[in-house]
N, C-alpha and C positions, 0 to 999 in steps of 0.2 A: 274340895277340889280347887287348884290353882285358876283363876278368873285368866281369861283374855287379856291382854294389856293391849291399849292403840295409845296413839300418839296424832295430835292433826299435826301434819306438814303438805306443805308445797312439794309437787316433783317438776324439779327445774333442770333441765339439760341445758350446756355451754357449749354450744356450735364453735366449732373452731378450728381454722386449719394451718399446717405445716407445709411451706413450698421449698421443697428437697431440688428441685431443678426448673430452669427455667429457661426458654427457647429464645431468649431476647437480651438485649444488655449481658450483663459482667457474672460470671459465677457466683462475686461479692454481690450483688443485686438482689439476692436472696434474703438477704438477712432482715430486713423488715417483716415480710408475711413472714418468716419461719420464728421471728422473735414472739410472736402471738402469745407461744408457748410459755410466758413467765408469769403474766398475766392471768393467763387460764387456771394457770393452778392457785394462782393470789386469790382470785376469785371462786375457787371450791373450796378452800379454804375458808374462804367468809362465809359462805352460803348454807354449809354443810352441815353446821352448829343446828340451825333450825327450820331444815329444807333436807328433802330426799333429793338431790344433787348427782347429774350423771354427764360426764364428759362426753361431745360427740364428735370427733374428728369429721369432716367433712369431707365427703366422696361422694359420687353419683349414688351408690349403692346403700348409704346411710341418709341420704335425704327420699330416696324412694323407698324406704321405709319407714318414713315417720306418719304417722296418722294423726288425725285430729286430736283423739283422745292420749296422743302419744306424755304430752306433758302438758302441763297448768299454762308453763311460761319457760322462752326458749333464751336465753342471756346472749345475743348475737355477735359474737367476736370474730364474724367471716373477712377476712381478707381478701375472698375469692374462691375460687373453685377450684381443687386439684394444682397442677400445676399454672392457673390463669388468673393473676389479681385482677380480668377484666371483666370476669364473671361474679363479681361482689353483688352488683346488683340484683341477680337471680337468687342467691340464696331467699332475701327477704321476700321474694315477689313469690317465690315455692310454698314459703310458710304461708303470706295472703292467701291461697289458693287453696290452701289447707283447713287457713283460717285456728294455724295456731298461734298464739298472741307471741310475740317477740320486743326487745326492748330495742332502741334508739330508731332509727330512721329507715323509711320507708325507702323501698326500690328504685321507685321517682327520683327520690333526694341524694339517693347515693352513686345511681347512673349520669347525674347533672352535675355533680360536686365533684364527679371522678371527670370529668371534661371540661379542664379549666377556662378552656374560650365559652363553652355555654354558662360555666358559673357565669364569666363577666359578663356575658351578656345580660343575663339576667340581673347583676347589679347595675350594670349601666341602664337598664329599662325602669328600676326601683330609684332610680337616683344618687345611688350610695359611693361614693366616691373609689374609683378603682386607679390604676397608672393605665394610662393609654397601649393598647395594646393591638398585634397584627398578629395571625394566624400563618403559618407558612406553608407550603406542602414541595417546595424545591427549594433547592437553597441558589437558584438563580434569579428568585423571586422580587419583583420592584417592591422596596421599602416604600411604605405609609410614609409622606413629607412631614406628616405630622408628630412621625414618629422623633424625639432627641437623642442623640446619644447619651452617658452611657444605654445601651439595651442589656437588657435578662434573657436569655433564654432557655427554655427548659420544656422538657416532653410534655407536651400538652394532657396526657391520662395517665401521670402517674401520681403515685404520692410516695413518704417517707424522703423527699428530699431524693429521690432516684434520678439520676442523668445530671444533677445538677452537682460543679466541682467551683474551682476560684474561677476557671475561663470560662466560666458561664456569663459573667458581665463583659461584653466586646464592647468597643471605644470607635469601630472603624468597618466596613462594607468587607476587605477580607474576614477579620475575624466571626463575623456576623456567622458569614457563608458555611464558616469551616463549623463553628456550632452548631447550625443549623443541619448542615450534611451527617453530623456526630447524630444527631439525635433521629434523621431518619433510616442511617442505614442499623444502630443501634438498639433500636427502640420500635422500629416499622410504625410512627405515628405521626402526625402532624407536630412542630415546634410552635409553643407559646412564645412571641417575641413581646419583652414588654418592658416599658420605660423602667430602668434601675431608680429607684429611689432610695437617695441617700439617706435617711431618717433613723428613727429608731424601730425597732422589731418589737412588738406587744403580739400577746397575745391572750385572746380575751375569750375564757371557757364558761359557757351557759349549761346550767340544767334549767330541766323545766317544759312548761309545753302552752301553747296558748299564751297569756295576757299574765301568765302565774311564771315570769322567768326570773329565776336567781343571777345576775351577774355575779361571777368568784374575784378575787380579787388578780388584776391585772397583774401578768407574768411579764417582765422584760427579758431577752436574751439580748445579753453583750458580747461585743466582742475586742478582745486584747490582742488587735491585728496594728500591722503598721498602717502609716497614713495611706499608703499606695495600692495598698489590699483593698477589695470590697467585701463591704461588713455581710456577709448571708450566710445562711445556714445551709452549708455543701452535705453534700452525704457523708463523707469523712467524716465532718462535725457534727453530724448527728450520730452516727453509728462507729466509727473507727476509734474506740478506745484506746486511749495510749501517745492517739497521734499530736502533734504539736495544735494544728491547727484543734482537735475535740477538746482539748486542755485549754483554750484559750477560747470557746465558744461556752457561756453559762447563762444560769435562768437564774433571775431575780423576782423575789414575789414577797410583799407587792411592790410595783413601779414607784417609782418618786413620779409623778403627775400631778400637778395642778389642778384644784377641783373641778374648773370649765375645762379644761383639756380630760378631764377621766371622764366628764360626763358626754362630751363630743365621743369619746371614742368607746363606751358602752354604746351611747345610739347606735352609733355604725356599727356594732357588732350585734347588736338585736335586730336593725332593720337584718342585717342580708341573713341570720338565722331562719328569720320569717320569710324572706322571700323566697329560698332556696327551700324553704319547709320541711327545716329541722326537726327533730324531736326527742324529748328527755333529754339529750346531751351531745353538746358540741364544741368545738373550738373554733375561732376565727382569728387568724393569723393576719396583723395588722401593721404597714409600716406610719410613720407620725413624721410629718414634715412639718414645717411652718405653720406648725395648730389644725392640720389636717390630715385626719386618719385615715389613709388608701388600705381596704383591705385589698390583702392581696388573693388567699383562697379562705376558701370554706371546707372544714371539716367535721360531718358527721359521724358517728360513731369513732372519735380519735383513743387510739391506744391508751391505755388502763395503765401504766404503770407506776408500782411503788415511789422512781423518781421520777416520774412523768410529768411534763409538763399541767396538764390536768388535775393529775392529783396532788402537784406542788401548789394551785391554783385551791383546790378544796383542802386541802394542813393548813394555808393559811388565812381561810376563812372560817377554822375552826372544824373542821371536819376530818375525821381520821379515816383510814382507809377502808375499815368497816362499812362506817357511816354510809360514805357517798356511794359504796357498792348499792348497798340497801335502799339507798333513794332514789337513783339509778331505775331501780327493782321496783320502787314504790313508782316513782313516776310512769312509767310502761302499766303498772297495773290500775293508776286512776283514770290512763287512757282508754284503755278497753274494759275498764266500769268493772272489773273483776274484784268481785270479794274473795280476800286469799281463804274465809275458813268455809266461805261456799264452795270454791273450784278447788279446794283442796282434796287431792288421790291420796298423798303417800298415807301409809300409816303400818302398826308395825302391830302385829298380830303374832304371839306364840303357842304351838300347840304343844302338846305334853303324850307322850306314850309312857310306857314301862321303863326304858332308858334312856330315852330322848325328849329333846328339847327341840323343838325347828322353828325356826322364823323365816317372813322373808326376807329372799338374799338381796344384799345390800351392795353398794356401787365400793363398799370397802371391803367386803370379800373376795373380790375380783381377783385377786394375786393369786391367793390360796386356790379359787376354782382354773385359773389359769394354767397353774402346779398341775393339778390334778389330769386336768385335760390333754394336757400336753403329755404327760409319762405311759410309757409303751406300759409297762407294767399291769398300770389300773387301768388301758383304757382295754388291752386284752380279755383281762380276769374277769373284766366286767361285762365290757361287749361282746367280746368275742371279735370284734370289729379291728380291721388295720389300722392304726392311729394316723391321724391326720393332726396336723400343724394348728392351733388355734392361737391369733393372736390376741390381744386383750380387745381391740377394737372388732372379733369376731364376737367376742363372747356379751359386748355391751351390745352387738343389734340380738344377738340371741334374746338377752334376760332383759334387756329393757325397752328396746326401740320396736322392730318389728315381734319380738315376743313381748310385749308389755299387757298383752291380756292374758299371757300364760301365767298358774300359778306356779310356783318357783317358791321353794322350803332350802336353807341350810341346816344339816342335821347336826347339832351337839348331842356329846354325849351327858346326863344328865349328872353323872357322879364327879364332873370335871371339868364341865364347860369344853370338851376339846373339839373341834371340826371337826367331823368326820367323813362329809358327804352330800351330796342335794341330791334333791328330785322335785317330780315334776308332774303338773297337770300340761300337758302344751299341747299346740294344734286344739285350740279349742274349737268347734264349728256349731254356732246357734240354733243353726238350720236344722240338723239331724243330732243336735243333742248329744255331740262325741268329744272326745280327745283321746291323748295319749299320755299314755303314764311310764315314767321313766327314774330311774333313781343309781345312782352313781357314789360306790363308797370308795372314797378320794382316798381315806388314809389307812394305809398299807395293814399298821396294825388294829383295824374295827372292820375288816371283813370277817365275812365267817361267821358272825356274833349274832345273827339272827335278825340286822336292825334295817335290813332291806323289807323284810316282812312285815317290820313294825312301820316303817316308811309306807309302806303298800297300803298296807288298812288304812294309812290314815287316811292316805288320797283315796280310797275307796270311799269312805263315810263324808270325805268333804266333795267328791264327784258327785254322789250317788243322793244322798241327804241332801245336802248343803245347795249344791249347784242345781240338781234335779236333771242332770247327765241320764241316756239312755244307755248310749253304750262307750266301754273303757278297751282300747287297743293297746298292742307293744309288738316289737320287735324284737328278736334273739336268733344269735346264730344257732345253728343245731347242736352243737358243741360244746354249750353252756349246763353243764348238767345243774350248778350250782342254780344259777336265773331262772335253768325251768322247774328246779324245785320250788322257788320263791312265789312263783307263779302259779304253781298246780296248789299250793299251800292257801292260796291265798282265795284260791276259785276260778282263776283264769282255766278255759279250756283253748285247746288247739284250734284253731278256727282256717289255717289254711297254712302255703308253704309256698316262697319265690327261690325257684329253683338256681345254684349258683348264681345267684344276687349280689352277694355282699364280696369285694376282694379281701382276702385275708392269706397273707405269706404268700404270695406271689400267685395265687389263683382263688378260684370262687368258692365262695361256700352257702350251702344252704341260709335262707333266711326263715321262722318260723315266723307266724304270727298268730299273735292270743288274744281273745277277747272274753271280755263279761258285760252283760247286759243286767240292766239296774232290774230287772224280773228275777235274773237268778242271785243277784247279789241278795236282795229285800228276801229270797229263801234261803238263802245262805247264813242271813242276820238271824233268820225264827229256827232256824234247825238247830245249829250251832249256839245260840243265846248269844252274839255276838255285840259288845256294848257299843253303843253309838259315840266318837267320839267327840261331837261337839252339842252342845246343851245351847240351841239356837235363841232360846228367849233369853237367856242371861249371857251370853259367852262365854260361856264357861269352856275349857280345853279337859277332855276326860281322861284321865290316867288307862292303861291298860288297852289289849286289844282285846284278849278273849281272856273267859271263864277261866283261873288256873287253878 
């Protein structure tokens, strides 16, 4: 008989969210959070080679399902919540609370970091050289004397370069005003007003954590502006592909620097890492005057992308895109002292009947199960049930986030390798030793073929054997002649009925419900000689259901 196969892997979920609209600033103002999405997949990509790997869009409704035991390790690419990039800092403080491990920087550091006058503040208390800087909240407000012209000014809690354009540098007390009013009737926030520094733009990206920090090699952005421009990075020039000014803003790595000047301006980008209390990975965005490095902000957990500043920063310190995912990955887990082949869940287990093959379903069959789901056809024949809409981000809380203690089989067929179908132990309850068993033949031509019954025992001998489950429920509409033969075939008896329960074609219809109890199954096994399918001391997966 064919042995069991496992595999150790990590199960690592990529938190991650799309902002489709937003209550504040420019329609264009979107594009940052919703760019997330290039990344995320760069990164399942990487992952997925040797890690169980599950996308999780981010919603209220998918963090209130996550449990502790939900995943190993959570790859935090939050932007924010829904449609709020002010809500970035909750996601992480949710997982704390959960106490599932997450990589780069803590709630603290990213609620502080997203408030640019408290970053400064916090380096002006460390010492770390910043541009003098004033807080506004009217735009009638008396200037700092100390303040020189040019100023910068920009939304005090954004990032991605958002509110900021060329007229962000003002020279004069109207233009001041008019930026200032721009940014609170646009933005509803306080404006960072702060000294323009004419210098050069570095920016200087650390992995690492504690006293153990890799500086990458120093990135400069230029710019191929007239003399009369001011050299910054507007939004246009970060995000508006195409335009004159993004064509003429670029990253060079590494900087032409002086060794006392690279080493001045590491310091300054370690101290405020530390102070601001980074972690595994960050960037700090650095102007250079007259051999002094003003940082300007701090950025934890900064975008991942293929030509991303960052990971321009790790290509040229020899690190491929792979790589610095993985170390990333690795950093986060020498923090929370996790052995990956101790906390390691995934693993990949087949069992074997008469014509089938099943494993569990994997974050790559999700297309196929989504097919399936959604077609009036199978979900008819099968349920009995009105079909309802499911979209992929339904079907990933189903099979891995809030169902991630359910067992969950995809059924191949065994002469072909072809999908045919899943099923299912789920609603597991410890307490009273139950669940539900469910099973669903996806592909149009392998019903009929008897391989719901073969699916049935299996879950029966891994419920009943394996788990040491009391008792097995289901659900079918009355009108299922085929499912309640499955059922009566299989030992399930009738155990009760919800009367017009379910809608089905524009009105109600009976719902039955069947149970077996591990008493009648274990006499079920000695009457019938019915083989046990799984051989628990060796793993073995047993061919066949019954005597033929």
């Amino acid at each position: 008989m064919p042995s069991a196969f496992r595999s150790i892997e990590m199960k690592i979920g990529i938190l991650y969210n799309i902002v489709e609209s937003t209550d504040y600033g420019k329609d264009i103002d979107i594009v940052p959070d919703s760019e997330i999405a290039d990344p995320f997949q760069s990164i399942l990509s990487v992952l997925k080679d040797e890690n169980e790997v599950i996308p999780i869009r981010v919603s209220r409704n998918a963090i209130q399902t996550l449990q502790r035991r939900s995943f190993d390790l959570i790859f935090n690419l939050c932007e924010g919540l829904e449609e709020d990039s002010k809500k970035e800092p909750w996601i992480p403080g949710f997982l704390d609370l959960l106490e599932i491990p997450y990589t780069g920087s803590d709630s603290f550091t990213l609620g502080l970091c997203m408030n640019k006058i408290r970053t400064k503040h916090m380096l002006v208390a460390n010492d770390i050289p910043t541009p003098k800087y004033q807080k506004f909240v009217r735009k009638k407000q008396a200037t700092d004397p100390e303040l020189i012209y040019p100023l910068f000014v920009k939304p005090a809690m954004e990032d991605g370069s958002l509110g900021i354009s060329m007229d962000s540098v003002v020279y004069n007390r109207a233009e001041l005003e008019t930026m200032v009013e721009r940014i609170l009737k646009n933005f509803h926030q306080p404006a960072l007003v702060e000294e323009y520094i004419d210098g050069r733009e570095l920016n200087v990206s650390i992995i690492g954590n504690d006293n153990k920090l890799e500086v990458l090699p120093i990135s400069e952005i230029t710019f191929d502006f007239e003399e009369d421009k001011p050299k910054i990075v507007s939004y246009k020039a970060k995000w508006c592909e195409g335009t004159d000014v993004y064509n003429r803003t670029t990253g060079v790595c590494p900087a032409d620097l002086p060794p006392d000047i690279e080493r001045k301006v590491k310091k300054a980008a370690i101290d405020a890492y530390k102070a601001t209390g980074c972690r595994d990975y960050a960037r700090i965005d650095i102007r250079l005057k007259d051999g002094i490095p003003y940082v300007l902000e701090v950025n934890p957990n900064p975008w991942i992308y293929l030509d991303g500043g960052f990971v321009r920063s790790a290509n040229a310190a020899g690190y491929p895109y792979k790589q610095i995912i993985e170390r990333i990955v690795q950093e986060a887990l020498k923090r929370y002292r996790i052995d990956p082949m101790k906390a390691s869940k995934g693993t990949d287990e087949a069992y074997m009947t008469e014509n089938l093959i099943m494993k569990p379903v994997k974050y790559e069959n999700l297309d196929l199960i989504t097919k399936w789901y959604n077609d009036l056809e199978v979900q008819k024949e099968e349920n009995g049930f009105d079909v309802h809409s499911y979209s992929e981000d339904n079907l990933i809380d189903k099979y891995f986030i809030s169902g991630h203690d359910d067992f969950d089989l995809l059924m191949l067929e065994r002469s072909d390798g072809r999908e045919v179908g899943v099923c299912s132990l789920e609603n597991i309850n410890p307490l009273n030793k139950s669940a539900e068993i469910s099973f669903l033949i996806g592909d149009k031509d392998s019903q009929a073929k008897g391989y719901g019954k073969e699916a049935a025992e299996l879950l029966l001998s891994i419920a009943f054997d394996r788990m040491k489950l009391e008792n097995l429920i289901t659900y079918m509409t009355a009108s299922k002649d085929q499912t309640k033969q499955v059922l009566e075939l299989t030992g399930f008896r009738k155990a009760g009925m919800l009367r017009e329960y379910q809608p089905v074609d524009g009105g109600k219809a009976d719902v039955m419900i069947y149970q077996m109890s591990r008493r009648e199954y274990r006499q079920r096994v000695s009457n019938s000689q019915l083989k046990d399918f799984i051989n628990y001391e060796s793993g073995a997966s047993m061919a066949g259901t019954t005597q033929r």
